[in-house]
N, CA, C and O atoms as a printed pandas DataFrame, in Angstrom:
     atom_number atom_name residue_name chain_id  residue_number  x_coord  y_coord  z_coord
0              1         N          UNK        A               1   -0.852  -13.115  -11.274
1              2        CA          UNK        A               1    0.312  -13.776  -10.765
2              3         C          UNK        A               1   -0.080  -14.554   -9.511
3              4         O          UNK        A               1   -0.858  -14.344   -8.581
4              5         N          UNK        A               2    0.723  -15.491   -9.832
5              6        CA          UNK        A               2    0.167  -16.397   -8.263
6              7         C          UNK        A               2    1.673  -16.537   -7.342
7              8         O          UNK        A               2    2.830  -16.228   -7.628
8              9         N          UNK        A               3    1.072  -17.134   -6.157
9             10        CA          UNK        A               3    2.195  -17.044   -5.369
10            11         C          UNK        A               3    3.679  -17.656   -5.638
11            12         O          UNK        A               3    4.659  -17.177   -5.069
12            13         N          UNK        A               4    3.769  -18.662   -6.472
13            14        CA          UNK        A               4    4.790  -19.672   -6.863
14            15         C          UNK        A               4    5.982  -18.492   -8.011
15            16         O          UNK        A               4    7.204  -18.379   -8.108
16            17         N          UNK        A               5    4.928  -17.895   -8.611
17            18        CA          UNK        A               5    5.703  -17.184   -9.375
18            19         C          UNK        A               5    6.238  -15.757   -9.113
19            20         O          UNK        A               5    7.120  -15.281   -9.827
20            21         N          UNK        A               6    5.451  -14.789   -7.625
21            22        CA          UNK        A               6    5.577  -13.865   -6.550
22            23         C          UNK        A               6    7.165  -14.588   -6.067
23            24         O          UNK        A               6    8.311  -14.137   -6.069
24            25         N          UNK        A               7    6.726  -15.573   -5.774
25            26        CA          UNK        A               7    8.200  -16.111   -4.907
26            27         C          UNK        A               7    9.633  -15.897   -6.067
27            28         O          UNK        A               7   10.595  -15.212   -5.720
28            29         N          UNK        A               8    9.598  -16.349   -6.968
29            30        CA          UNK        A               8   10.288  -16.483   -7.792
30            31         C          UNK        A               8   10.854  -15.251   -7.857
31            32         O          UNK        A               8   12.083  -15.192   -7.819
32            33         N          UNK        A               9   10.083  -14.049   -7.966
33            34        CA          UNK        A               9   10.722  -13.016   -8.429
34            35         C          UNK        A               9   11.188  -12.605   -7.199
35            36         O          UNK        A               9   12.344  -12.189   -7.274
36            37         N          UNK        A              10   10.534  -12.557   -5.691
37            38        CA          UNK        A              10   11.295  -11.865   -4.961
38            39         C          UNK        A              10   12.955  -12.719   -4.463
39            40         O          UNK        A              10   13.955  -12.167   -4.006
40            41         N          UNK        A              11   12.763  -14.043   -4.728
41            42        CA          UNK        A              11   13.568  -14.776   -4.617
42            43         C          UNK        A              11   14.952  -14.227   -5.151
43            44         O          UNK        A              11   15.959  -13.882   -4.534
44            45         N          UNK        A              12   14.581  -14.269   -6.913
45            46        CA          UNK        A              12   15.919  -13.659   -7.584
46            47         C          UNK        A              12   16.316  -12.093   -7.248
47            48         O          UNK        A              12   17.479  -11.689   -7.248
48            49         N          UNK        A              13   15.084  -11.221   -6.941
49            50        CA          UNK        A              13   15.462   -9.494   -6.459
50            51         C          UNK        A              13   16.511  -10.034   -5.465
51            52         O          UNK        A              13   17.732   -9.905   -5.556
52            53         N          UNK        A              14   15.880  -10.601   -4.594
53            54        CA          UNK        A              14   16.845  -10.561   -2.991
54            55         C          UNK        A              14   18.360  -11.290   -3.463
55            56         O          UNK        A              14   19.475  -11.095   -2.980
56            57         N          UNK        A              15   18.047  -11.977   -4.319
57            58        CA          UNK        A              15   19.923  -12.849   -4.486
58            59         C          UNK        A              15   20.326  -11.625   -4.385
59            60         O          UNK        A              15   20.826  -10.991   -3.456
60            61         N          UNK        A              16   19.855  -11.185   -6.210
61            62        CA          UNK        A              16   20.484   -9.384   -6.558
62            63         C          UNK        A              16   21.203   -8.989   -5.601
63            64         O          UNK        A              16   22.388   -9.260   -5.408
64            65         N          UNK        A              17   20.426   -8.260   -4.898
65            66        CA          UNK        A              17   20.976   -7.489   -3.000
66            67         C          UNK        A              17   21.046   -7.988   -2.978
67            68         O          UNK        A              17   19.878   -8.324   -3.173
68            69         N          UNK        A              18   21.830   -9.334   -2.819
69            70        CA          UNK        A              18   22.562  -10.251   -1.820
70            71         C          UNK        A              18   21.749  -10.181   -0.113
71            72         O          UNK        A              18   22.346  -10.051    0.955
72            73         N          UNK        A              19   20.173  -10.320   -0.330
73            74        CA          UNK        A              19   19.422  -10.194    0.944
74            75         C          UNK        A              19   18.631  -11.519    0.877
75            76         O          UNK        A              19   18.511  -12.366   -0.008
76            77         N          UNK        A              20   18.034  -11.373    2.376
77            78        CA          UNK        A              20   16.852  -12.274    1.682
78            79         C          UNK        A              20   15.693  -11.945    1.665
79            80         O          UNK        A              20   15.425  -10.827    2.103
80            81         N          UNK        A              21   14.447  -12.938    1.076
81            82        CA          UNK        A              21   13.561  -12.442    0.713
82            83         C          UNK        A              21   12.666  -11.708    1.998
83            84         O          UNK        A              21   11.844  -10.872    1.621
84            85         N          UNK        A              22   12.747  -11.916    3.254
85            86        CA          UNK        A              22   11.966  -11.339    4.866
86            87         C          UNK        A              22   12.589   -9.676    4.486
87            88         O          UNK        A              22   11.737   -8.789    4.432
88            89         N          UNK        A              23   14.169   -9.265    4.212
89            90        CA          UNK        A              23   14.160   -8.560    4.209
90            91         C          UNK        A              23   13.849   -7.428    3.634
91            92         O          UNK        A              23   13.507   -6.343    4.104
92            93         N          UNK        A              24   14.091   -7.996    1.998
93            94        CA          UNK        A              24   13.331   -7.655    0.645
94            95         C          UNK        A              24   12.134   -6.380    1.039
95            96         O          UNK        A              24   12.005   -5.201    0.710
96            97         N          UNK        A              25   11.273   -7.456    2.031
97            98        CA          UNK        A              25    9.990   -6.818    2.179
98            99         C          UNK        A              25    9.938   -6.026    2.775
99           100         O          UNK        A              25    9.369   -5.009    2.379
100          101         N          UNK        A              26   10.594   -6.109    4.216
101          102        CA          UNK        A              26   10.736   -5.057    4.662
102          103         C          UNK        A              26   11.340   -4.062    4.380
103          104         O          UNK        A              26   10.971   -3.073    5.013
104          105         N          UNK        A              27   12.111   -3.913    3.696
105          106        CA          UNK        A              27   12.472   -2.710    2.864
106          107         C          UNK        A              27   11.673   -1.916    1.747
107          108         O          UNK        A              27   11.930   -0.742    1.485
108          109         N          UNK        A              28   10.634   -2.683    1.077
109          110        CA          UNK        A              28    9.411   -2.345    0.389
110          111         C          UNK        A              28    8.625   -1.823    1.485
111          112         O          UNK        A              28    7.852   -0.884    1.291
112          113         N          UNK        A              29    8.728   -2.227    2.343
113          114        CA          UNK        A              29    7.589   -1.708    3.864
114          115         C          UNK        A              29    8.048   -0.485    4.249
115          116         O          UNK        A              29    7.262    0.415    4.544
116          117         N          UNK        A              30    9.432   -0.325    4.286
117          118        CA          UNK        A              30    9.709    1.231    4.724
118          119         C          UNK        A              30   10.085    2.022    3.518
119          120         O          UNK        A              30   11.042    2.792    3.610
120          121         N          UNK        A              31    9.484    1.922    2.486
121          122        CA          UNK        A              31    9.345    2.857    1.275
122          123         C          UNK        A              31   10.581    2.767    0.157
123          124         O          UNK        A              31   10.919    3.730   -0.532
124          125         N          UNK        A              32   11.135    1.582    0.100
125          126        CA          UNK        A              32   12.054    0.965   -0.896
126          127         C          UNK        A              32   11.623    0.770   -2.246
127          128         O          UNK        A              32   11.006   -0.235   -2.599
128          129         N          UNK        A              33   12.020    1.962   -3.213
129          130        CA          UNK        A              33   11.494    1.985   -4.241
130          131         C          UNK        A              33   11.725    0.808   -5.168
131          132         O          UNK        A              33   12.907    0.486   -5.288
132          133         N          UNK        A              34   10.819    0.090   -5.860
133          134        CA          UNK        A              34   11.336   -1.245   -6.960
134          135         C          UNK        A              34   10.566   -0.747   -7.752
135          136         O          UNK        A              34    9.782    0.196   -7.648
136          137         N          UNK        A              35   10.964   -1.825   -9.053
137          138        CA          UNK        A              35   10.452   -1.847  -10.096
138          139         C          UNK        A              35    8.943   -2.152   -9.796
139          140         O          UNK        A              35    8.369   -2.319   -8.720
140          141         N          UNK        A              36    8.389   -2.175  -11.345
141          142        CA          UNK        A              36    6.472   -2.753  -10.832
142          143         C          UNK        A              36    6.548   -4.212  -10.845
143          144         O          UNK        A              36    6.010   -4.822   -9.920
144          145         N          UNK        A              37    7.156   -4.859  -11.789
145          146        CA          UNK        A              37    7.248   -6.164  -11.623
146          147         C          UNK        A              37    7.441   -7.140  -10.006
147          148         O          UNK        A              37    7.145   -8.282   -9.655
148          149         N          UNK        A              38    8.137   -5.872   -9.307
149          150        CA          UNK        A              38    8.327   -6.670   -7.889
150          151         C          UNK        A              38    7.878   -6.422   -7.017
151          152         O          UNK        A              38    7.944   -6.997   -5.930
152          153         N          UNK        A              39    7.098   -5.136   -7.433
153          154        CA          UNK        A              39    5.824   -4.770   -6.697
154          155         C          UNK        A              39    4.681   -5.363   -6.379
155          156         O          UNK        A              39    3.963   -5.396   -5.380
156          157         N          UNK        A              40    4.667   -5.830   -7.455
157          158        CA          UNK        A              40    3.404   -6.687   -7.736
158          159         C          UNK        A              40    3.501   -8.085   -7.455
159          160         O          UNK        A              40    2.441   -8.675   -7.247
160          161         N          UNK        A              41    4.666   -8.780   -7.406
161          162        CA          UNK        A              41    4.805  -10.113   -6.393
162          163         C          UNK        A              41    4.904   -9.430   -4.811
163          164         O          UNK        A              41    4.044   -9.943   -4.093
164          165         N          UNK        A              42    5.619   -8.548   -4.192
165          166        CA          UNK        A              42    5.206   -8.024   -3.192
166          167         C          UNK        A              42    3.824   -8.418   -2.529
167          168         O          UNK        A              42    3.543   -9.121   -1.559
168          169         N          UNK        A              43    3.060   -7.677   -3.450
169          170        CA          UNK        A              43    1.106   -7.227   -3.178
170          171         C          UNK        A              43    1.407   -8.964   -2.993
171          172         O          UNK        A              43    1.813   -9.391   -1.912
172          173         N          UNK        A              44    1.161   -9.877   -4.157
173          174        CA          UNK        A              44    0.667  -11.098   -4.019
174          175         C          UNK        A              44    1.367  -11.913   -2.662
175          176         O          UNK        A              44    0.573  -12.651   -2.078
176          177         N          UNK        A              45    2.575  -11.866   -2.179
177          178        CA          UNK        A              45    3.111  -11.969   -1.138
178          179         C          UNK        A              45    2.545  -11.610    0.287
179          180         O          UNK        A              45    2.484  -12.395    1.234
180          181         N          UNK        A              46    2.226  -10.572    0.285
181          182        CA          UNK        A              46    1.530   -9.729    1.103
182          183         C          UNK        A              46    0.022  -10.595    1.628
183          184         O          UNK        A              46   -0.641  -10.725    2.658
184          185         N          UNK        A              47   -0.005  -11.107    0.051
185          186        CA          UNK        A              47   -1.686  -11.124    0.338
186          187         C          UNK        A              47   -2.014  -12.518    0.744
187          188         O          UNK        A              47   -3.076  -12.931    1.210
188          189         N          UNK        A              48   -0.737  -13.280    0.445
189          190        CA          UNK        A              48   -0.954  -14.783    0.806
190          191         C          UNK        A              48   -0.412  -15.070    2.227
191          192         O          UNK        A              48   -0.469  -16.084    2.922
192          193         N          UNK        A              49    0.288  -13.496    2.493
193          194        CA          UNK        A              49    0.293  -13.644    4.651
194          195         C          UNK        A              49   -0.710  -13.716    5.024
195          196         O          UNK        A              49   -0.756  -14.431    6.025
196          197         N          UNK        A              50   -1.884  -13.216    4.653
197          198        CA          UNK        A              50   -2.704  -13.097    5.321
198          199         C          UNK        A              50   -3.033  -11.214    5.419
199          200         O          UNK        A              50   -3.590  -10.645    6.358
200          201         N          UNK        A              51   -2.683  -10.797    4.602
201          202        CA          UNK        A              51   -2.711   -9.173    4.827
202          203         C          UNK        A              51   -3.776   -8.993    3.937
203          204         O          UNK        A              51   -4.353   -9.920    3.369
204          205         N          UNK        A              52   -4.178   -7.181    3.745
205          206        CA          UNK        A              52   -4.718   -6.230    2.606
206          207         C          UNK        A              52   -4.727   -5.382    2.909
207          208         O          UNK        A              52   -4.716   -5.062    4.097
208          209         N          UNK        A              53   -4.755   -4.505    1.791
209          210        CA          UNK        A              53   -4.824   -3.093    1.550
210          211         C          UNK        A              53   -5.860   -2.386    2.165
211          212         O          UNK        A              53   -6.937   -2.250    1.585
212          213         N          UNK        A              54   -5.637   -1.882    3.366
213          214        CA          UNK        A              54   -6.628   -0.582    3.805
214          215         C          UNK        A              54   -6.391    0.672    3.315
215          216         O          UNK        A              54   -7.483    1.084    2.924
216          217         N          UNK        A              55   -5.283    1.761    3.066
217          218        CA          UNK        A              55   -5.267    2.380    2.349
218          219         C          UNK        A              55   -5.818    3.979    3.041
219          220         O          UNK        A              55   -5.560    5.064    2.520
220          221         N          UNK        A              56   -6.781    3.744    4.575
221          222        CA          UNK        A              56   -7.555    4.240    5.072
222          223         C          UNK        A              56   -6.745    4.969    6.121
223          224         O          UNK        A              56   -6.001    4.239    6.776
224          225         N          UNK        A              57   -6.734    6.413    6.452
225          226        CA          UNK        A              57   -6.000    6.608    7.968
226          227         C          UNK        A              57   -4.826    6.417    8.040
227          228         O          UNK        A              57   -4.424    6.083    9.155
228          229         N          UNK        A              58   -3.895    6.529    7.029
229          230        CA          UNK        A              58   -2.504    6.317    6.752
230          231         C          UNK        A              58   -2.065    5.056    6.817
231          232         O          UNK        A              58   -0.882    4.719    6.780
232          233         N          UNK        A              59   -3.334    4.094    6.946
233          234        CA          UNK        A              59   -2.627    2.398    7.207
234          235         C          UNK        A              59   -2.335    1.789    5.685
235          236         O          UNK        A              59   -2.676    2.310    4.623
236          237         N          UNK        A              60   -1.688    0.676    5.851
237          238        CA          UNK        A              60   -1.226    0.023    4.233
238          239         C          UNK        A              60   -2.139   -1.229    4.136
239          240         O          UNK        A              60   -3.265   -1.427    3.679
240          241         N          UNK        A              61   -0.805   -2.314    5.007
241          242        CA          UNK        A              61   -1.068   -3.042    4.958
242          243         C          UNK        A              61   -1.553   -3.698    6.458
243          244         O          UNK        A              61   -0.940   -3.375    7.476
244          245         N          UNK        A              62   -2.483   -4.466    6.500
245          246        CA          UNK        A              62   -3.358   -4.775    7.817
246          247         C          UNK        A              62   -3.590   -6.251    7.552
247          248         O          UNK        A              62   -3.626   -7.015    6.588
248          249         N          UNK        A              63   -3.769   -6.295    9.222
249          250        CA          UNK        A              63   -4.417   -8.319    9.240
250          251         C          UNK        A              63   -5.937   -8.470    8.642
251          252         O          UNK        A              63   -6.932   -7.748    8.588
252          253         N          UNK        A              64   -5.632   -9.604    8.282
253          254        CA          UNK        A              64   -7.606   -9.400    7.731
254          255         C          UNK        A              64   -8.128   -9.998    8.699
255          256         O          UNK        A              64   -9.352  -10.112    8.766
């Protein structure tokens, strides 16, 4: 999945909730359970901030 289509989905989740997509995430950030499908634009979201997965020492997500 690439980012155009990441957007897309968090785009339509957040209408859903009537949120938007900044918040979307942050609610995935403090342990907001979703489906995998929006998980996985999440990750790609994530990854086109500029983040990744450390995974290490209780950290998640980190600056690269």
């Amino acid at each position: 999945m690439r980012i155009k289509g990441a957007m897309t989905i968090l785009n339509k989740r957040a209408e859903f909730f009537g949120t938007t997509v900044e918040e979307l995430v942050q609610w995935i950030d403090n342990g907001f359970d979703e489906n995998h499908t929006t998980l996985v634009a999440y990750e790609v979201y994530k990854m086109d901030q500029g983040y990744r997965w450390s995974g290490e020492n209780f950290e998640t997500w980190v600056v690269k």
